[in-house]
mmCIF file of the N, C-alpha and C atoms, coordinates in Angstrom:
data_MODEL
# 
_entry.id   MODEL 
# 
loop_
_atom_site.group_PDB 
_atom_site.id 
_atom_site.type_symbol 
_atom_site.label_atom_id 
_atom_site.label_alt_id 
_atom_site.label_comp_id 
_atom_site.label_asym_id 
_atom_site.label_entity_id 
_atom_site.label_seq_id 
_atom_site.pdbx_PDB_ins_code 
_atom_site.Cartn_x 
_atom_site.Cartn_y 
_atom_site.Cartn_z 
_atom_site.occupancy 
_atom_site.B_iso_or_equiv 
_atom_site.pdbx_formal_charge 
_atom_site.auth_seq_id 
_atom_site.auth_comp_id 
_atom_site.auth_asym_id 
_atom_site.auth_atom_id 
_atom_site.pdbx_PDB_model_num 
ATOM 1   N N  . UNK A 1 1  ? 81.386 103.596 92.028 1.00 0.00 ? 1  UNK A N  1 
ATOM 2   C CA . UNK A 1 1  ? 81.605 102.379 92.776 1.00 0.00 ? 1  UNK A CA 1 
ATOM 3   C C  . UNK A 1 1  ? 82.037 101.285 91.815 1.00 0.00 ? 1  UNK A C  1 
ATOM 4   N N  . UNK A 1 2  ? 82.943 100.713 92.137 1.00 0.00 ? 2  UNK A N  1 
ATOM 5   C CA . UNK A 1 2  ? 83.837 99.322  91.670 1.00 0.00 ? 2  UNK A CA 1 
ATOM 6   C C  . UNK A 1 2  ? 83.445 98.054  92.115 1.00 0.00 ? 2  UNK A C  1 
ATOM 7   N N  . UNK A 1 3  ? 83.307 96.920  91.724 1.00 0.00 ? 3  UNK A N  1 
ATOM 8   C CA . UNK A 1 3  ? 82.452 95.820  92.068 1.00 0.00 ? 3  UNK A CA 1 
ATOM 9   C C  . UNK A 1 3  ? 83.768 95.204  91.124 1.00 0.00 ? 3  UNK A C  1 
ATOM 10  N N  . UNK A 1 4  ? 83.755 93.982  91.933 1.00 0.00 ? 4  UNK A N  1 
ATOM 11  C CA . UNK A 1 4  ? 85.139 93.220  91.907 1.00 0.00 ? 4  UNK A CA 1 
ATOM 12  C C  . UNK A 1 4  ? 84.471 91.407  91.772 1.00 0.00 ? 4  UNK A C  1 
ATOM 13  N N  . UNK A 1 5  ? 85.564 91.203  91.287 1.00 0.00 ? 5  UNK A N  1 
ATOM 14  C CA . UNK A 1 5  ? 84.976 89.564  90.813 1.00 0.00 ? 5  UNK A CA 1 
ATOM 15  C C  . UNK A 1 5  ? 84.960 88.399  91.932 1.00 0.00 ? 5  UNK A C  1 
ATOM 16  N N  . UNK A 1 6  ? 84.448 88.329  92.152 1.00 0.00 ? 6  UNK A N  1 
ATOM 17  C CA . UNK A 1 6  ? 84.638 86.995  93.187 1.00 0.00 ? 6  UNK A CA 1 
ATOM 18  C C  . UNK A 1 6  ? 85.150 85.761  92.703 1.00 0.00 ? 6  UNK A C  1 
ATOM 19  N N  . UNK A 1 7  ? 86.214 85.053  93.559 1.00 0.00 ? 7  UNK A N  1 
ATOM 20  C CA . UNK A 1 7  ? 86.638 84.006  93.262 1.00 0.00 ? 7  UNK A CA 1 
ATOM 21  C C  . UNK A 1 7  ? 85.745 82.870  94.175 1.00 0.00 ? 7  UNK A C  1 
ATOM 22  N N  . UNK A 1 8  ? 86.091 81.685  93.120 1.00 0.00 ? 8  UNK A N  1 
ATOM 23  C CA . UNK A 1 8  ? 85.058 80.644  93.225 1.00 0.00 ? 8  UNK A CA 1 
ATOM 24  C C  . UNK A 1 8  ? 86.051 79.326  93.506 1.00 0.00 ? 8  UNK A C  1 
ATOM 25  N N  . UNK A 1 9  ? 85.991 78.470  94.035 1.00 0.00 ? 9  UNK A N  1 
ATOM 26  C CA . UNK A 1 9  ? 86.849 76.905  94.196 1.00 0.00 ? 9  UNK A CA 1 
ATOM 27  C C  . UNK A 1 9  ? 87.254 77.110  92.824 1.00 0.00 ? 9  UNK A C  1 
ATOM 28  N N  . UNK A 1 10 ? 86.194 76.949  91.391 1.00 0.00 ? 10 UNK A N  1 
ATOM 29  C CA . UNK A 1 10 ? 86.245 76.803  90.248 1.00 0.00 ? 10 UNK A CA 1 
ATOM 30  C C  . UNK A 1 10 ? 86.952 77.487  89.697 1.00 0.00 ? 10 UNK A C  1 
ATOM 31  N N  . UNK A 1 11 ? 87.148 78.541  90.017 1.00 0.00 ? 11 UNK A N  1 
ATOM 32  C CA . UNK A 1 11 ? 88.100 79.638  89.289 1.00 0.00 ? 11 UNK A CA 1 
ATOM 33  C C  . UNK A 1 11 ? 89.023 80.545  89.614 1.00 0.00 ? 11 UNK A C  1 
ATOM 34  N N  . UNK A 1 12 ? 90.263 79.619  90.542 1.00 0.00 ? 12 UNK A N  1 
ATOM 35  C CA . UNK A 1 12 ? 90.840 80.771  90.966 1.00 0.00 ? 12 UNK A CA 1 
ATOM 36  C C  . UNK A 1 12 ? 91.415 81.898  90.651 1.00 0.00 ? 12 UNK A C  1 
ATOM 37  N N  . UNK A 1 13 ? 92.035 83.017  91.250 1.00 0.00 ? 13 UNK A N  1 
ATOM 38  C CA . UNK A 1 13 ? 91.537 84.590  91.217 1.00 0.00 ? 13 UNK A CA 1 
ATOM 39  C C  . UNK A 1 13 ? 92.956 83.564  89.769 1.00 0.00 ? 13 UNK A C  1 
ATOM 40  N N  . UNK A 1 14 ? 94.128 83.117  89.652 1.00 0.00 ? 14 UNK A N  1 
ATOM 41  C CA . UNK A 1 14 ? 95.020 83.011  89.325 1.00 0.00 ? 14 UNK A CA 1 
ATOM 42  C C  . UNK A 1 14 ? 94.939 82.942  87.654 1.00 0.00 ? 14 UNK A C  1 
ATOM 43  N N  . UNK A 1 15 ? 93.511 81.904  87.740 1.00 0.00 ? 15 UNK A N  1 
ATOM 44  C CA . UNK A 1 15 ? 93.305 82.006  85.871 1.00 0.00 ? 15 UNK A CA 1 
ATOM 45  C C  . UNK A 1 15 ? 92.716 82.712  85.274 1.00 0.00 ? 15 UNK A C  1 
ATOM 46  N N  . UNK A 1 16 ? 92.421 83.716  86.258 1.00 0.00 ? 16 UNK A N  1 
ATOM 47  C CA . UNK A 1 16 ? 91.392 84.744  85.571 1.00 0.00 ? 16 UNK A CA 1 
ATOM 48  C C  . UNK A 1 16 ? 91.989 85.704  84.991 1.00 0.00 ? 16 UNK A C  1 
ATOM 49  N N  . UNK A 1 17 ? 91.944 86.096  83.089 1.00 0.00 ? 17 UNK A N  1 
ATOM 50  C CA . UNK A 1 17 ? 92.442 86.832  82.697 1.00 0.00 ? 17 UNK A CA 1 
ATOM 51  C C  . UNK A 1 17 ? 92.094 87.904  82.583 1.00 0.00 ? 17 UNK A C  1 
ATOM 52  N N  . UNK A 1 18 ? 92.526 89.045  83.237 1.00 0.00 ? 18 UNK A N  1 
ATOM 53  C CA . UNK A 1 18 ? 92.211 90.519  82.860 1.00 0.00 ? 18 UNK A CA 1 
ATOM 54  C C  . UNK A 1 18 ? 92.836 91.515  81.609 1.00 0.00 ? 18 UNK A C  1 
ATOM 55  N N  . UNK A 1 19 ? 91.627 91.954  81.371 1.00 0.00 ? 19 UNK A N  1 
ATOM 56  C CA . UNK A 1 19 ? 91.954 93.012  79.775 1.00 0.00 ? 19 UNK A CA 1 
ATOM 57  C C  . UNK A 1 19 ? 92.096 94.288  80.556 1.00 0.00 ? 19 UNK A C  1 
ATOM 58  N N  . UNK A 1 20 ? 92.856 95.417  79.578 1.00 0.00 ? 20 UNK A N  1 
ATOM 59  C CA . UNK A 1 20 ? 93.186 96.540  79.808 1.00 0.00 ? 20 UNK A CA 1 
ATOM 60  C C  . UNK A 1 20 ? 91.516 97.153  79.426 1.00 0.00 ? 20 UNK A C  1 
ATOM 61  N N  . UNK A 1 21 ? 91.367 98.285  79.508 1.00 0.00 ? 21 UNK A N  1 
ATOM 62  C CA . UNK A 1 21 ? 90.234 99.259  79.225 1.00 0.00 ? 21 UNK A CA 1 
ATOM 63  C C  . UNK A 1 21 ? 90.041 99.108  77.399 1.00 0.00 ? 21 UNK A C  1 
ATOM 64  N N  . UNK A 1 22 ? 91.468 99.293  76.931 1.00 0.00 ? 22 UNK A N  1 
ATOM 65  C CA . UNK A 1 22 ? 91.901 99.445  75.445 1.00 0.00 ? 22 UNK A CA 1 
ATOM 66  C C  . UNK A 1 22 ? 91.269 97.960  74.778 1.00 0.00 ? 22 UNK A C  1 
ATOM 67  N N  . UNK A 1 23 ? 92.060 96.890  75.280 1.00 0.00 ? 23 UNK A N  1 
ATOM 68  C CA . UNK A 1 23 ? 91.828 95.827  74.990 1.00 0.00 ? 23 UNK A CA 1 
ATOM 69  C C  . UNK A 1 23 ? 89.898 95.223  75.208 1.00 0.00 ? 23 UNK A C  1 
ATOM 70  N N  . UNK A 1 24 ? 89.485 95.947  76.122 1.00 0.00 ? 24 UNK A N  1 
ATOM 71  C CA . UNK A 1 24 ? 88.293 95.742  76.455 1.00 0.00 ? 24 UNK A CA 1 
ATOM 72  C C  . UNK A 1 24 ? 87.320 96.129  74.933 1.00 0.00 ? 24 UNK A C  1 
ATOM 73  N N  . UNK A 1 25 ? 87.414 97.707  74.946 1.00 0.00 ? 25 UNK A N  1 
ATOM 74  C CA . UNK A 1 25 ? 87.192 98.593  73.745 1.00 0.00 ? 25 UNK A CA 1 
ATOM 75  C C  . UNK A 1 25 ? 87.322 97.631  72.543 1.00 0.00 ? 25 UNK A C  1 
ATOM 76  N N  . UNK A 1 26 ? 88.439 97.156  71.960 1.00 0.00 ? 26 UNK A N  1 
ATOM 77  C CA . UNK A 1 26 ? 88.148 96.884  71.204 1.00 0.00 ? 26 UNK A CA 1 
ATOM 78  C C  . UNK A 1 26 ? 87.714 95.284  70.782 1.00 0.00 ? 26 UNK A C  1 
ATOM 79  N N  . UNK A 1 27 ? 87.438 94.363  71.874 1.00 0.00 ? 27 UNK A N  1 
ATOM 80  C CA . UNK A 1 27 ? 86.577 93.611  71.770 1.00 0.00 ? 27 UNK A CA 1 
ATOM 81  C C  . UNK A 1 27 ? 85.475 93.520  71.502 1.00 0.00 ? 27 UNK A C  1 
ATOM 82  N N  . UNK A 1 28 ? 84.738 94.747  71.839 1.00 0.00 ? 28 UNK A N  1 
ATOM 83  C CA . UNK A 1 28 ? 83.125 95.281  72.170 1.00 0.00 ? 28 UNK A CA 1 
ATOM 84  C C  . UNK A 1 28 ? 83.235 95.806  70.911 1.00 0.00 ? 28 UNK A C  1 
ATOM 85  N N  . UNK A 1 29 ? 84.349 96.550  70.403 1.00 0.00 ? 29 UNK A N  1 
ATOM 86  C CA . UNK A 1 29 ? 84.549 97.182  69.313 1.00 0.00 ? 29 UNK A CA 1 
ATOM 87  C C  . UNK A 1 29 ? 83.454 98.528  69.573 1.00 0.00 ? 29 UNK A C  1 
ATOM 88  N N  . UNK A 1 30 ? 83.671 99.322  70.452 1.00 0.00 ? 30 UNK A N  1 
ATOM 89  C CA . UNK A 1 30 ? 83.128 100.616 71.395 1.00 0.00 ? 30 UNK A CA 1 
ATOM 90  C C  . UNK A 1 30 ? 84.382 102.116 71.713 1.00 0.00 ? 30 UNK A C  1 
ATOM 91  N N  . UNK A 1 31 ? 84.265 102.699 72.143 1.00 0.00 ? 31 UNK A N  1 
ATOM 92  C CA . UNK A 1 31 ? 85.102 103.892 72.428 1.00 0.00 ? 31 UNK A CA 1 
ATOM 93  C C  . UNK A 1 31 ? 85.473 103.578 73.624 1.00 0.00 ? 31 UNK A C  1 
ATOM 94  N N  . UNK A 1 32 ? 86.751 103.820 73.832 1.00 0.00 ? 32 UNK A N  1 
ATOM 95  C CA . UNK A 1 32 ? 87.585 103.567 75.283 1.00 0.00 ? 32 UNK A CA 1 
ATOM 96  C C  . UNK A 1 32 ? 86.289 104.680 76.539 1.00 0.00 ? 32 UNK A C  1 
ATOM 97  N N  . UNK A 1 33 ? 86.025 105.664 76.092 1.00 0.00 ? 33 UNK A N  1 
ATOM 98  C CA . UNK A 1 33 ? 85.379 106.182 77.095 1.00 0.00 ? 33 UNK A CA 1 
ATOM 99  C C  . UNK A 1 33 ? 83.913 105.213 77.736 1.00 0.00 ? 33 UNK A C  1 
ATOM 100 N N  . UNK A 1 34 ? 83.227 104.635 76.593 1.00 0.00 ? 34 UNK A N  1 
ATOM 101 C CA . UNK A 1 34 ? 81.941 104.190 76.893 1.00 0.00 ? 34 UNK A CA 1 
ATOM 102 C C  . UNK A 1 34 ? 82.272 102.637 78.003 1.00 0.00 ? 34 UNK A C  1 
ATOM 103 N N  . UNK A 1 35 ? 83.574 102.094 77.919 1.00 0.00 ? 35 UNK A N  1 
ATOM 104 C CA . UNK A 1 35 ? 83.882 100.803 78.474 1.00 0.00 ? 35 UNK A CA 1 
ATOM 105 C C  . UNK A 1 35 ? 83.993 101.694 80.162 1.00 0.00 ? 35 UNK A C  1 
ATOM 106 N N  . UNK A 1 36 ? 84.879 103.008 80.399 1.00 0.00 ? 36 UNK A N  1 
ATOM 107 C CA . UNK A 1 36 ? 84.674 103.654 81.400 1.00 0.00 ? 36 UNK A CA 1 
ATOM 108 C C  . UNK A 1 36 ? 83.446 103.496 82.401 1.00 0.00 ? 36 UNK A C  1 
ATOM 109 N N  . UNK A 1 37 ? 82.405 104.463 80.776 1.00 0.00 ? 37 UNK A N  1 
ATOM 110 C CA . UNK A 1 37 ? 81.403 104.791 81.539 1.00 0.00 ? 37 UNK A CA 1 
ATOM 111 C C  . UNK A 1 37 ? 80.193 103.632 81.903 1.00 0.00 ? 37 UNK A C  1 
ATOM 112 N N  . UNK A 1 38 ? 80.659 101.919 81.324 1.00 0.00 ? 38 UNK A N  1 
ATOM 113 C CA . UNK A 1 38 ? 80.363 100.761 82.069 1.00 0.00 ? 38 UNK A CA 1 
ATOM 114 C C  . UNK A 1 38 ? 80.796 100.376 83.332 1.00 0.00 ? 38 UNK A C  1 
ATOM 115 N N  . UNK A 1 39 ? 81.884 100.529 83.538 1.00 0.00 ? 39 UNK A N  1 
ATOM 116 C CA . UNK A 1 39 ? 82.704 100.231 84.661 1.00 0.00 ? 39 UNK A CA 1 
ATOM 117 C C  . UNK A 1 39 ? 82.058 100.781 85.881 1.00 0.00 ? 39 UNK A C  1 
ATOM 118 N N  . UNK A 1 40 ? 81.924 102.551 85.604 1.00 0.00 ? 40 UNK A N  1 
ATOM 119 C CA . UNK A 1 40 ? 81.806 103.448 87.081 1.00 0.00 ? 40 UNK A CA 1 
ATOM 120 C C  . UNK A 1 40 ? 79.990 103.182 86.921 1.00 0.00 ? 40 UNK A C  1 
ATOM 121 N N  . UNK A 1 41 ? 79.598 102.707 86.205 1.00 0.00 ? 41 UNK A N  1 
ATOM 122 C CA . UNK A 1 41 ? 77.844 102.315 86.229 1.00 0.00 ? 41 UNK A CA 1 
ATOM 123 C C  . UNK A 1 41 ? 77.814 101.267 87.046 1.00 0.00 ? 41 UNK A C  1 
ATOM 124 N N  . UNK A 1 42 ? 78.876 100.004 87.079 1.00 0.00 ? 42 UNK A N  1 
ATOM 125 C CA . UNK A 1 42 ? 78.429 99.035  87.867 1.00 0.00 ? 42 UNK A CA 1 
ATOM 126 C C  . UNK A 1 42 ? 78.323 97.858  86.647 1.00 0.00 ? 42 UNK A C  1 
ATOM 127 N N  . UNK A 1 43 ? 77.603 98.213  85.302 1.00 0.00 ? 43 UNK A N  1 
ATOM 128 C CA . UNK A 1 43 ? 77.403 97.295  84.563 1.00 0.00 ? 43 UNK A CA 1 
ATOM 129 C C  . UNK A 1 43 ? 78.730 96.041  83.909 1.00 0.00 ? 43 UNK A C  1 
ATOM 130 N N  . UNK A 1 44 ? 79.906 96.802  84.106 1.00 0.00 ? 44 UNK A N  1 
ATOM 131 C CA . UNK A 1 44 ? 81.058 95.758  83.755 1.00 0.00 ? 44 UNK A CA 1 
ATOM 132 C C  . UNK A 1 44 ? 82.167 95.622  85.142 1.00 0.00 ? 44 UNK A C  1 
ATOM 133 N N  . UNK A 1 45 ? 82.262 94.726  85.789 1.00 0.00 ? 45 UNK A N  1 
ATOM 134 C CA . UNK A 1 45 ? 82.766 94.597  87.207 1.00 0.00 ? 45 UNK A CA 1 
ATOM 135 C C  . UNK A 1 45 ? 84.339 94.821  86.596 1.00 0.00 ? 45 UNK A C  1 
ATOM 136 N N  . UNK A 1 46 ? 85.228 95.478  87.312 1.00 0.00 ? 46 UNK A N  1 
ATOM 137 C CA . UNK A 1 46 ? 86.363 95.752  87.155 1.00 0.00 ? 46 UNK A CA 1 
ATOM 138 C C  . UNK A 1 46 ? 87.306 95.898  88.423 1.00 0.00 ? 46 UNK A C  1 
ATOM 139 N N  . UNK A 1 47 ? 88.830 95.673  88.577 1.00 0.00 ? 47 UNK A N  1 
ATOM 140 C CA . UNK A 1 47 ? 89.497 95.996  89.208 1.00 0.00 ? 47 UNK A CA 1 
ATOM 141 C C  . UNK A 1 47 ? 90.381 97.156  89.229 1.00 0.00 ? 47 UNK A C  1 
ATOM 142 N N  . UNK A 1 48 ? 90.613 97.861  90.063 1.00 0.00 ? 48 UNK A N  1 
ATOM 143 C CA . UNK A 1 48 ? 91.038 98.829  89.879 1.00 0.00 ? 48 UNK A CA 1 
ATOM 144 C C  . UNK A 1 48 ? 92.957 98.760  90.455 1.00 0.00 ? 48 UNK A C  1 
ATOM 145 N N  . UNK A 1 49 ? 93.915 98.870  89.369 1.00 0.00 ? 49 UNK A N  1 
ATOM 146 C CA . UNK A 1 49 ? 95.125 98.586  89.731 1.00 0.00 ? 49 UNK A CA 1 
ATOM 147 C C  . UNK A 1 49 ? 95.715 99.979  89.717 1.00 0.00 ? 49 UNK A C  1 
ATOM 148 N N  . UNK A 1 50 ? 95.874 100.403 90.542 1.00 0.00 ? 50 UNK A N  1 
ATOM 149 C CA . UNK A 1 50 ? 96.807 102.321 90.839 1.00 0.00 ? 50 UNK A CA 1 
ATOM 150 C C  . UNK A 1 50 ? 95.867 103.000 90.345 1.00 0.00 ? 50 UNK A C  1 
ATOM 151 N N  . UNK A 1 51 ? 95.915 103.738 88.905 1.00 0.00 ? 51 UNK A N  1 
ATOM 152 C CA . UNK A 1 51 ? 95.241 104.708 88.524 1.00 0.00 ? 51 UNK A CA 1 
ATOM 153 C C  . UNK A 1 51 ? 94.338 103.806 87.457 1.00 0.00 ? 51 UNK A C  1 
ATOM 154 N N  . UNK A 1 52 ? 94.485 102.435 86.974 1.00 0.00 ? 52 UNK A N  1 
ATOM 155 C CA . UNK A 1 52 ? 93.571 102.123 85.701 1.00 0.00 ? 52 UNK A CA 1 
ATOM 156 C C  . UNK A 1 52 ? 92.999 100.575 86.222 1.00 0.00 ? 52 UNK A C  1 
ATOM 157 N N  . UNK A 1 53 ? 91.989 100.397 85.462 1.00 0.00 ? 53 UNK A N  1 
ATOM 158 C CA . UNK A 1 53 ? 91.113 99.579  85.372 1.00 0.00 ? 53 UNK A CA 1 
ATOM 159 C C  . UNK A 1 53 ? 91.381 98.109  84.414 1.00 0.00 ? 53 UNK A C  1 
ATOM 160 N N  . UNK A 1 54 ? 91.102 97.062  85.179 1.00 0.00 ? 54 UNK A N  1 
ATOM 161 C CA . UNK A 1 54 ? 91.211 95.677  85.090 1.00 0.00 ? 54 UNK A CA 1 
ATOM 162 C C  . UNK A 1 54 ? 90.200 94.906  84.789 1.00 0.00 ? 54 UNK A C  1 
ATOM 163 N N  . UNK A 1 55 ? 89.852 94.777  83.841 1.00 0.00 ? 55 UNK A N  1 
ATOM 164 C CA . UNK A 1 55 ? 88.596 93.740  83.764 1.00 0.00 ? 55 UNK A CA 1 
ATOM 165 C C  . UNK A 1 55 ? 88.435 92.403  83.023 1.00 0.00 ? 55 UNK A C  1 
ATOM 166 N N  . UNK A 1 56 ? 88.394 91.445  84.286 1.00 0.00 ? 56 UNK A N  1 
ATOM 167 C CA . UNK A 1 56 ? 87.900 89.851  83.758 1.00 0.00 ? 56 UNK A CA 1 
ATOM 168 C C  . UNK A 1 56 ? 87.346 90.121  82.509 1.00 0.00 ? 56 UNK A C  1 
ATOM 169 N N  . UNK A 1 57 ? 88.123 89.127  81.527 1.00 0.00 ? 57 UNK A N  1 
ATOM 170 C CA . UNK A 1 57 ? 88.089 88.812  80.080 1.00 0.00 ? 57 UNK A CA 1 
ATOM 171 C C  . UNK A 1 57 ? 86.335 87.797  80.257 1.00 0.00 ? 57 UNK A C  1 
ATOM 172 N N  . UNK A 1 58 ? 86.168 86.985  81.399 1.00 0.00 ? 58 UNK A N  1 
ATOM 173 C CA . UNK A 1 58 ? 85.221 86.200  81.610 1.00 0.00 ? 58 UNK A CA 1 
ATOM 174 C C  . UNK A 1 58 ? 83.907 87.457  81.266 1.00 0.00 ? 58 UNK A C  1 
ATOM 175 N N  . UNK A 1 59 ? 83.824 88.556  81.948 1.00 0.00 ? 59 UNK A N  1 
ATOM 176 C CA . UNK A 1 59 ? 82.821 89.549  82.824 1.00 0.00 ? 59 UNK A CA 1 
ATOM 177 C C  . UNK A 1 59 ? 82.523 90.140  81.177 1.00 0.00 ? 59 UNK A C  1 
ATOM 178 N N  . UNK A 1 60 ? 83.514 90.162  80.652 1.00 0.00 ? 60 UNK A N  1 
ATOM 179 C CA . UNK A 1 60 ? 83.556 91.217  79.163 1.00 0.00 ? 60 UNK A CA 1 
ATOM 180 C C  . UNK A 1 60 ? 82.343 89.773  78.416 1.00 0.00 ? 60 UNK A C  1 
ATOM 181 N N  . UNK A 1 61 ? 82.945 88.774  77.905 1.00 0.00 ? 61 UNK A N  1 
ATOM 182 C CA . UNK A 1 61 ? 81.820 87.651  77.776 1.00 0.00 ? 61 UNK A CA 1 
ATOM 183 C C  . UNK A 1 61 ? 80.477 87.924  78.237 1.00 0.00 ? 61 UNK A C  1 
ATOM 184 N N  . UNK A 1 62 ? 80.271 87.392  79.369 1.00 0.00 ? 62 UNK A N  1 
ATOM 185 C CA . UNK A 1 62 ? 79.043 87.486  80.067 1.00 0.00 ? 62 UNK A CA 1 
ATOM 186 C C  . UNK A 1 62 ? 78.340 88.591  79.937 1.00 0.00 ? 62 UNK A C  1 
ATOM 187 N N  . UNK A 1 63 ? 79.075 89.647  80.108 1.00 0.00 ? 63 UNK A N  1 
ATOM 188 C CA . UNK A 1 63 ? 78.018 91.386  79.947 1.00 0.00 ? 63 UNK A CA 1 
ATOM 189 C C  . UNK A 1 63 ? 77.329 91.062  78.165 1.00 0.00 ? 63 UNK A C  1 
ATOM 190 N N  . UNK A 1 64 ? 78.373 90.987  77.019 1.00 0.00 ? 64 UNK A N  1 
ATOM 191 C CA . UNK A 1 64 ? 77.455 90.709  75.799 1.00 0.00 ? 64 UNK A CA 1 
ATOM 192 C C  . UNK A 1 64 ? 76.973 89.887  75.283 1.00 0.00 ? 64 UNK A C  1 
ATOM 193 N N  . UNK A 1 65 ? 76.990 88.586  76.264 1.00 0.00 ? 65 UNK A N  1 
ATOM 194 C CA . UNK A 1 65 ? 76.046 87.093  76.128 1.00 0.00 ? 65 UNK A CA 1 
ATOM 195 C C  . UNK A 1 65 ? 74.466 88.104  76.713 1.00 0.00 ? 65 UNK A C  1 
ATOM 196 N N  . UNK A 1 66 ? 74.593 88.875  78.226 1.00 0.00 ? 66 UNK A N  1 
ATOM 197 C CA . UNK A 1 66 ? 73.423 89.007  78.707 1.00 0.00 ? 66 UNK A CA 1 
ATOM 198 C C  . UNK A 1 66 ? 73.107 90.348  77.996 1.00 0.00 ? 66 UNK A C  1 
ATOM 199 N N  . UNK A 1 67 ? 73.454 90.960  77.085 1.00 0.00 ? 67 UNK A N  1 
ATOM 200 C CA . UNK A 1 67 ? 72.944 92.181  76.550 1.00 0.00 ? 67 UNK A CA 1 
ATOM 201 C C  . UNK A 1 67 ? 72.608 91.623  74.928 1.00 0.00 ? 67 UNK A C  1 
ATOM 202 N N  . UNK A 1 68 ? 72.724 90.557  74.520 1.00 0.00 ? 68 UNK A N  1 
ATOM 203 C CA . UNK A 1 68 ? 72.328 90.324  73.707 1.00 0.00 ? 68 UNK A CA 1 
ATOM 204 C C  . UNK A 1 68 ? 70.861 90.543  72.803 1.00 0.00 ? 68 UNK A C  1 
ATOM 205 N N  . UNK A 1 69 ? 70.548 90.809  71.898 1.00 0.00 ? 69 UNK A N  1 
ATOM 206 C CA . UNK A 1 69 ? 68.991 91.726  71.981 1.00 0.00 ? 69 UNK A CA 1 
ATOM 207 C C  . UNK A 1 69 ? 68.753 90.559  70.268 1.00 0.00 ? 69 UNK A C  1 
ATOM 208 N N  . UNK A 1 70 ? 67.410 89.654  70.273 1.00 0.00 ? 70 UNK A N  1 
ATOM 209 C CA . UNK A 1 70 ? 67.386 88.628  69.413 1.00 0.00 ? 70 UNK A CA 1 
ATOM 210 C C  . UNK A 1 70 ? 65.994 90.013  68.612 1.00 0.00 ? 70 UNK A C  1 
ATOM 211 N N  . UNK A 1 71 ? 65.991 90.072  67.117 1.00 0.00 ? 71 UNK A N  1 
ATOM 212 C CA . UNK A 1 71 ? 65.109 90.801  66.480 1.00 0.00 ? 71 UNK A CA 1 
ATOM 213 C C  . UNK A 1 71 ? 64.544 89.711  65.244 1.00 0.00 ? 71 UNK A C  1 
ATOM 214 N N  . UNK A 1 72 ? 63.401 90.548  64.875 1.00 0.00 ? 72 UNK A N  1 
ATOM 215 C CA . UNK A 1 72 ? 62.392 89.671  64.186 1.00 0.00 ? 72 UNK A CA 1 
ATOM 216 C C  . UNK A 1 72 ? 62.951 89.217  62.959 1.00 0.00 ? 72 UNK A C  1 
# 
């Protein structure tokens, strides 16, 4: 299941920049498969354009602001 971004007054769908899977990967600096196996989890909201996947540059932010892990 695919979970899609909602547009807000604040943000229309128009400025919202989407990364490729690739481009995603290497932001996270992760394996193209593991950004996948975020996507079909639910944990990184994505669009799905024909056969590949779209994901808000915003959503890529937010997922490793909230996975952030603070140690002693």
């Amino acid at each position: 299941m695919v979970s899609t971004m909602a547009t807000t007054a604040d943000s229309p769908l128009g400025d919202v920049k989407f990364l490729t899977v690739a481009e995603v990967a290497a932001v996270m600096r992760v394996s193209k498969m593991t950004v996948y196996r975020l996507v079909h989890n639910g944990d990184l909201p994505a669009v799905r354009v024909g056969r590949s996947f779209r994901v808000p540059e915003q959503a890529v932010h937010d997922y490793l602001r909230d996975s952030y892990v603070e140690t002693a």
